[in-house]
N, C-alpha and C positions, 0 to 999 in steps of 0.2 A: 895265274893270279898271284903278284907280290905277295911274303909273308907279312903281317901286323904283328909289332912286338907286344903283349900282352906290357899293360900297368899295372902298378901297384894295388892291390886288391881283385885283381882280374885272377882268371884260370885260362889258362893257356894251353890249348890240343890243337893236336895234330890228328889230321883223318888219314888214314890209311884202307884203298882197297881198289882193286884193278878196276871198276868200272865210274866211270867219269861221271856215266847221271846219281848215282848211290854217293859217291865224294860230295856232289852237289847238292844233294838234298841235305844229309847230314848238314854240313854248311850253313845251310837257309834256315833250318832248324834252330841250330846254335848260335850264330853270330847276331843274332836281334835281339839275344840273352843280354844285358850291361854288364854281367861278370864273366862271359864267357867271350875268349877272342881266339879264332884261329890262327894260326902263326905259320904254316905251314898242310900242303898234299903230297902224299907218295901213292904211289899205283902198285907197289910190291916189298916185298922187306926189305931188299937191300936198301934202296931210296929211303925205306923208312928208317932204319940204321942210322943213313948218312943224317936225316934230318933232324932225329932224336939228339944224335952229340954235338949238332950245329946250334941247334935253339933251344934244345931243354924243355919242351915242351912238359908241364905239369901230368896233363894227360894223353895216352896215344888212344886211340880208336883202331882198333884192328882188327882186320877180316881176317879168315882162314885160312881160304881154299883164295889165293895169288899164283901167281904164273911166276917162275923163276924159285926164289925164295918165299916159304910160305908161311903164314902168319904165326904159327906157331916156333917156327925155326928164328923168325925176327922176336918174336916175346920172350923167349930166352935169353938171346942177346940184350936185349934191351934193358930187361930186368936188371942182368946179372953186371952190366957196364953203366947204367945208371940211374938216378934216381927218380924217374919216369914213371907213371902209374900205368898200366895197361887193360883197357875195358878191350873186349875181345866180345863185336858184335858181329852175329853170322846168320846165314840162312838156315845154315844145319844145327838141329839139335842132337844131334847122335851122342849115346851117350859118351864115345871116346872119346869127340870132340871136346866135349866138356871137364870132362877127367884129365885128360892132357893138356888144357889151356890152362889149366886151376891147378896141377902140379908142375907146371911151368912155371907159375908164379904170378899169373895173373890176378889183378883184383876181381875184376870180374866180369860176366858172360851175359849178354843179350844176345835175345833175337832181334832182327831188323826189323818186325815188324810192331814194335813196342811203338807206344802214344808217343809222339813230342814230347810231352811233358814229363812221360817218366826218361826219356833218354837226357834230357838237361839235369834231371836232377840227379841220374846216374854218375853224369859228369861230374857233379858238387859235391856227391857223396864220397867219392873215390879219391878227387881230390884233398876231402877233408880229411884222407883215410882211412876210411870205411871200405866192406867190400861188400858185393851183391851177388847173386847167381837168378838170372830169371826165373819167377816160379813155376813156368811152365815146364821147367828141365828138373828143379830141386828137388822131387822124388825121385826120379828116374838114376838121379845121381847120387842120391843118400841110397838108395837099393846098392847100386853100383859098390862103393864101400864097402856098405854090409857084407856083402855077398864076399868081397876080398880078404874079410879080418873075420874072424870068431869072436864071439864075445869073452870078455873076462870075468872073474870072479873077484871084487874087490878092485882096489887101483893098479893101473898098469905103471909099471915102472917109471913111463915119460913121463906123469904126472903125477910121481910121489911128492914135488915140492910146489906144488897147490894147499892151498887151505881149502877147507871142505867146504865153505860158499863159492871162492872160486870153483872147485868143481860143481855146486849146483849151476854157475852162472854159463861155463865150459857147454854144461848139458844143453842149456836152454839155446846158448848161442846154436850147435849143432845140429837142435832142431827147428834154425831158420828164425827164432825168435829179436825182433826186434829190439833197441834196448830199451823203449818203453814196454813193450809188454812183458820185457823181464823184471823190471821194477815193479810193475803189478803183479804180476805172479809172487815175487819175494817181498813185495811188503816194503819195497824201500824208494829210496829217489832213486829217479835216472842218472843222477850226476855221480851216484855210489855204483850205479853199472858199470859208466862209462872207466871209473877207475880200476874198476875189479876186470874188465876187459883187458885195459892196457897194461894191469901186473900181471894175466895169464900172457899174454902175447909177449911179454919181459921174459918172464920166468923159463917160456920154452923156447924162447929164439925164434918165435914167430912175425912173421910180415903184416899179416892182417889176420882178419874174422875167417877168410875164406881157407888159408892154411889151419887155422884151429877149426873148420867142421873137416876137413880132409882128415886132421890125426884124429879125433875124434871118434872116428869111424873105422880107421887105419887100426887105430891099437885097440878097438875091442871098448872103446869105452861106453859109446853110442850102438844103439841099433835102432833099427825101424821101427815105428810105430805101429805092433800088431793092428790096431782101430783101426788106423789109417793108411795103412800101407806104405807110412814116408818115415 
């Protein structure tokens, strides 16, 4: 099937994943969206590569486990060559999967068998900049960190040039906190989250939300939620 070049106001993905009917439903999913237009299919990363620097697609959709080049090894590339958002949707939840798709750089991780409805709005979200991690993994993968950093006593270095609402907001982001329910938590608008978001992500040289619960965890600032287990 010809690519469609997305328009102005449109979001623009590319699906990536070896098997033809899983490309095709994605697809069917997506293209009756009016702001969502496929532009392009690849069956493995290299294809996905080639197609990523052909058309620019806003967002890539990519499996893991490809034959040849595997979705992780094309998220890399992709990231680091260009300006491409990368949702990284799979059958597997294992937690490495997870941990190496989101320290690759990816925005963020579903499983395939998520609603329609949340996989278009995945799409919107990521494109707007935002990042996700399905919550059916988000524990398993806030333990995962934990488990690899010690906690600290006071601020860790990476984020001595935070203000101390930004660290409150760092916190909440970390534990998967929405940016309305951070604004209800702190008392304030969402549109004062969204700013205190985009000066932590400033300040540390961060890509999105899903690299700030990675350090977050990484350097000891976060831990699990004895209650909860997340």
């Amino acid at each position: 099937m010809g690519p469609a070049e997305a328009t102005p106001g449109e979001i623009s993905v590319l699906i990536v994943d070896d098997q033809r009917l899983v490309r095709a439903g994605f697809r069917a999913i997506l293209e009756v969206e009016p702001d969502l237009r496929i532009v392009g299919e690849a069956a493995d990363g290299l294809d996905a590569i080639d197609l990523v620097a052909k058309r620019s697609p806003d967002v890539v959709l990519l499996d893991i486990r490809m034959p040849g080049m595997d979705g992780l090894t094309a998220a890399r590339r992709i990231i680091a060559e260009t300006d491409s958002r990368v949702l990284i949707l799979t059958t597997f939840d294992a937690d490495a999967y997870v941990f190496d798709a989101l320290r690759a750089g990816a925005s963020g991780f579903l499983l395939k068998d998520v609603p329609p409805e949340q996989l278009c709005w995945a799409v919107r979200s990521i494109a707007a900049g935002d990042a996700l991690i399905d919550p059916a993994v988000t524990r398993r993968l806030i333990k995962r960190f934990a488990n690899a950093a010690r906690p600290t006593d006071g601020v860790p270095d990476r984020l001595a040039g935070l203000t101390p609402r930004e660290l409150d907001v760092l916190r909440l982001v970390a534990q998967g906190r929405s940016n309305t329910e951070i604004a209800a938590e702190l008392v304030v608008e969402e549109s004062t989250v969204k700013t205190h978001v985009r000066r932590i992500l400033l300040k540390l040289d961060l890509r999105d939300r899903v690299q700030a619960v990675v350090l977050a965890y990484e350097c000891g600032f976060s831990t699990p939620d004895p209650n909860t287990g997340a």
